[in-house]
N, C-alpha and C positions, 0 to 999 in steps of 0.2 A: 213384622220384625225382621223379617231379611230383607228388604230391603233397608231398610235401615244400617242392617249390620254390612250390608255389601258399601253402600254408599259411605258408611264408618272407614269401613278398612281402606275403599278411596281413596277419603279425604285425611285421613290420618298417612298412609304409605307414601301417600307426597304426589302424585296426579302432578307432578308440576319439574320444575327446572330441576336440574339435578346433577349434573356431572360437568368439569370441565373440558371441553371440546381442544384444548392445547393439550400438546404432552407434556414433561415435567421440564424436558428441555429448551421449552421455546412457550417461557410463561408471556401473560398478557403484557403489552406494554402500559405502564403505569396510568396516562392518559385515557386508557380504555375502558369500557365494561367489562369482566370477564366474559366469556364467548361461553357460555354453560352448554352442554351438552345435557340431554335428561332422557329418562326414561316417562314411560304412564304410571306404573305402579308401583315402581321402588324406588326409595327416593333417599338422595344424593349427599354425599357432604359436603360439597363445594360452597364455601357463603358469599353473600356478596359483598365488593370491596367496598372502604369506606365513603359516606357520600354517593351511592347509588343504590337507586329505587328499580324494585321489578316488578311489573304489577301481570299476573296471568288470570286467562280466562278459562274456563273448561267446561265442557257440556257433555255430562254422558247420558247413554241408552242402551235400557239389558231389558231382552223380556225372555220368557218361558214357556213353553206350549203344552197343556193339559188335552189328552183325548176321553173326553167325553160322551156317554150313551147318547148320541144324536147331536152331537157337535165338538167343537174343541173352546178348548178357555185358556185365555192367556194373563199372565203377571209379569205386566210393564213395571218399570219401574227409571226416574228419569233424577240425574242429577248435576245442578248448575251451581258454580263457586268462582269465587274469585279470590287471590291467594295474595297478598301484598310483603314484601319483601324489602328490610331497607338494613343499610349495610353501615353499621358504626364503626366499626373497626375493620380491617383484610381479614377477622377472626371472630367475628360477634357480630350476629343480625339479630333483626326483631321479626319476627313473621304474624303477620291478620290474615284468617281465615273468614271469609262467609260463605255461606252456604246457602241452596235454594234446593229441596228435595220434593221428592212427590213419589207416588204408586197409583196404578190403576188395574182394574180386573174391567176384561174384555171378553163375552161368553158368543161365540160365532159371528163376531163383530162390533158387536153391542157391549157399548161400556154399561158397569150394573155397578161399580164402585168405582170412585177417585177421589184423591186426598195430596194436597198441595200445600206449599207451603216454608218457611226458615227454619231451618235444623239447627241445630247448636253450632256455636263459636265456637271456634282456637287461638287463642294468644299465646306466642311461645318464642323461646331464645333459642340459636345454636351457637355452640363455640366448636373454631376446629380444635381440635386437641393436636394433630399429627398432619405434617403435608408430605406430598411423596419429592420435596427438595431432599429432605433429610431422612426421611423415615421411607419405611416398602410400601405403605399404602397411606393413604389420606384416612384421617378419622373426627367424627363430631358426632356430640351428642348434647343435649337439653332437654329443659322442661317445659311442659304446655300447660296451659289451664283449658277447662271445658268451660264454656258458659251456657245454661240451658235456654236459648234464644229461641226454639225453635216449640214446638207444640204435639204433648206427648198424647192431645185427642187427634189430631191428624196422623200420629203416627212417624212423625220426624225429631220426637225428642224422647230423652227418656225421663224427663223433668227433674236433673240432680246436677250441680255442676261438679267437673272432676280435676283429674290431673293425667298429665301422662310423661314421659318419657321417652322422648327420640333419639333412635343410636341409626349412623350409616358410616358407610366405609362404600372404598374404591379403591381398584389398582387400575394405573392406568400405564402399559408399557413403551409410551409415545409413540404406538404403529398404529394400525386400524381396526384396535379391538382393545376393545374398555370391559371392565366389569365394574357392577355397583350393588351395594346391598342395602336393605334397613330393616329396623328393626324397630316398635314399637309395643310400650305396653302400659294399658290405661285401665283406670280405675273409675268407678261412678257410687260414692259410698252412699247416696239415699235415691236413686228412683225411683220412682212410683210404680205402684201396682195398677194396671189397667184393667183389674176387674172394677166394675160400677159397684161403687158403693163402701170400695174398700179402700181404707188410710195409711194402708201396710208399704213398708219403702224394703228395700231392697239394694245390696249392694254389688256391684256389676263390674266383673272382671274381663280385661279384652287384651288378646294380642294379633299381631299383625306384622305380616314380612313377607319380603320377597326379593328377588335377585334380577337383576338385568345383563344381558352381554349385547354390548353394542359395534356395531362396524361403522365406521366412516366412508361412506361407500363415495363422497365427494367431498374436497378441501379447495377453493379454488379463487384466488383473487383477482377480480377485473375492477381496474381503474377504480385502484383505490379502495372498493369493498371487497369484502369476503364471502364466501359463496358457500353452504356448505348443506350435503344432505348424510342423516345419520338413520341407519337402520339398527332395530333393536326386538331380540325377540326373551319376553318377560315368565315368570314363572311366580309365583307366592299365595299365600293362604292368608285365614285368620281364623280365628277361635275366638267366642265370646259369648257371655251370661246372656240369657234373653227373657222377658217376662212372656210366661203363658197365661190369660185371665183363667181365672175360673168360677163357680160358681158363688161363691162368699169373699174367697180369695185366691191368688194367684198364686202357682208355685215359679220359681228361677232354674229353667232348664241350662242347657249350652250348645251350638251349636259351629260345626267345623266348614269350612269354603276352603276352595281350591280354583285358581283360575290362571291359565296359559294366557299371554296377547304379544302377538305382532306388532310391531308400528312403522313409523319412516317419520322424520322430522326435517323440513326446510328452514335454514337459518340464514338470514341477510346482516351484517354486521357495516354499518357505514361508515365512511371519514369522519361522520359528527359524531360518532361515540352514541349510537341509538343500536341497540340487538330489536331485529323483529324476527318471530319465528311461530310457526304455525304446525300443528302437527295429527295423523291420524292412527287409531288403536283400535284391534279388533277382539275385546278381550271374550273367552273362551273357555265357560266352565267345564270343574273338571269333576264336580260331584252333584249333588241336587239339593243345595240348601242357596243358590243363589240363580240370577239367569241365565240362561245358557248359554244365549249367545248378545251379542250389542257392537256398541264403538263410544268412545273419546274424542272429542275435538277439540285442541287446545288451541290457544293464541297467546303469546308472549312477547310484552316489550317492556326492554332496559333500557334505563340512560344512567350515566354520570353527570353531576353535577360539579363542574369547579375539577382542581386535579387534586386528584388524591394525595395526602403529606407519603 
């Protein structure tokens, strides 16, 4: 269950694009992709303009160390997505999540469990509501669907489809320091009970957020492209229902995470209207319901299609 719920708050807090990289005064040129700036775990209101596709890759790793009477035991836990993004309007995307999650238990080296596998879908819309042309900060928010795609005997699904609700905001002062925030909160009205043998469903309440400040620590154009490296250091939590099996039946505890992460992100922006961007996160629990310690490795690339009306 925690990993699950770490890998939840994840992929829900946005692990992906998120911020834009202009300041308000010196917006994208129309022909272009927007230049996103983003954080790892809070995530952004900037959407994409219309007629361009962003498709991101992300692989994380978090584990935990147990000291044990005659050894130590560890709780891996590993998660890979890929996040699709396509932009109908300067104000309305459509976002596809999938997801690949897994856990292992490793007792003085030696795996004695592991469990792999698809975790639930997200299909979901953002609308900006507010940009910082007119307004003091940028703001968007939408709704998600959960699809139970994933497998609640491995341990990656809680087998109930849901909904949820994404809100982010930013201010960005066009110098070298952004803030971004979001917010997220889901619901799963029938999961399963994982005690064997019992039909009992359960309804599963979650939230999730966190905050980013980022520096622009490089802006730089040579012939023709854009050069840019963005440091950001992250802060946020989440809270959510979790099933405990039990003997006939399960009861529905809840459980709270906390995690600090560093990153840096390298961005190439070319004359062809292509963003590629690659970036690393070293997130950093801050209580004992998730891993202690890990990394993010993202990869990101945009284009435009055609010029935007």
């Amino acid at each position: 269950m925690r990993t699950k719920l770490l890998s939840l708050a994840l992929l829900i807090a946005g692990i992906a694009p998120l911020c834009n990289a202009q300041p308000p005064s010196a917006p994208a040129r129309p022909s272009e992709p927007e230049e996103p700036d983003y954080a790892f775990i809070a995530g952004g209101p900037y959407t994409q303009i219309k007629n361009s596709i962003q498709v991101i890759h992300a692989s994380s790793y978090g584990t935990r160390r147990f000291t044990l009477p005659g050894g130590n035991r560890n709780e891996d836990s590993f998660l890979f997505f890929n996040r699709t993004e396509w932009g109908f309007t300067g104000r309305l995307e459509l976002d596809v999540i999938t997801p690949f999650s897994g856990s292992r238990e490793r007792v003085n080296g030696s795996t004695t469990t592991s469990d792999y596998g698809f975790a639930d879908s997200i299909i979901g819309v953002r609308y900006r509501l507010l940009t910082e042309d007119n307004r003091p900060f940028t703001l968007a928010m939408g709704p998600q669907v959960i699809l139970p795609t994933g497998s609640v005997r491995k341990g990656t699904s809680d087998g109930s489809p849901g909904f949820a609700w994404d809100v982010a905001a930013a201010k960005d002062w066009g110098g070298p320091v952004f803030v971004i925030s979001s917010f997220n909160y889901k619901v799963l009205p029938s999961a399963d009970d994982t005690t064997p043998g019992s039909s009992r469903e359960f309804a599963l309440h979650g939230l999730s957020w966190a905050t980013a400040i980022g520096l622009r620590a490089l802006e730089r154009e040579a012939g023709g492209n854009n050069h840019d490296i963005h440091v950001f250091l992250e802060g946020g939590g989440s809270w959510g229902h979790e099933i405990e099996p039990g003997t006939t039946v399960g009861t529905r505890n809840s459980s709270l995470s906390w995690v600090a992460a560093p990153g840096v992100r390298y961005g190439f922006l070319t004359t062809r209207k292509t963003l590629v961007e690659i970036g690393v996160s070293f997130p950093i629990a801050l209580g004992p319901n998730e891993p202690k310690k890990g990394f993010i490795i993202q990869f990101q690339f945009e284009k435009v299609f055609g010029a935007p009306d």
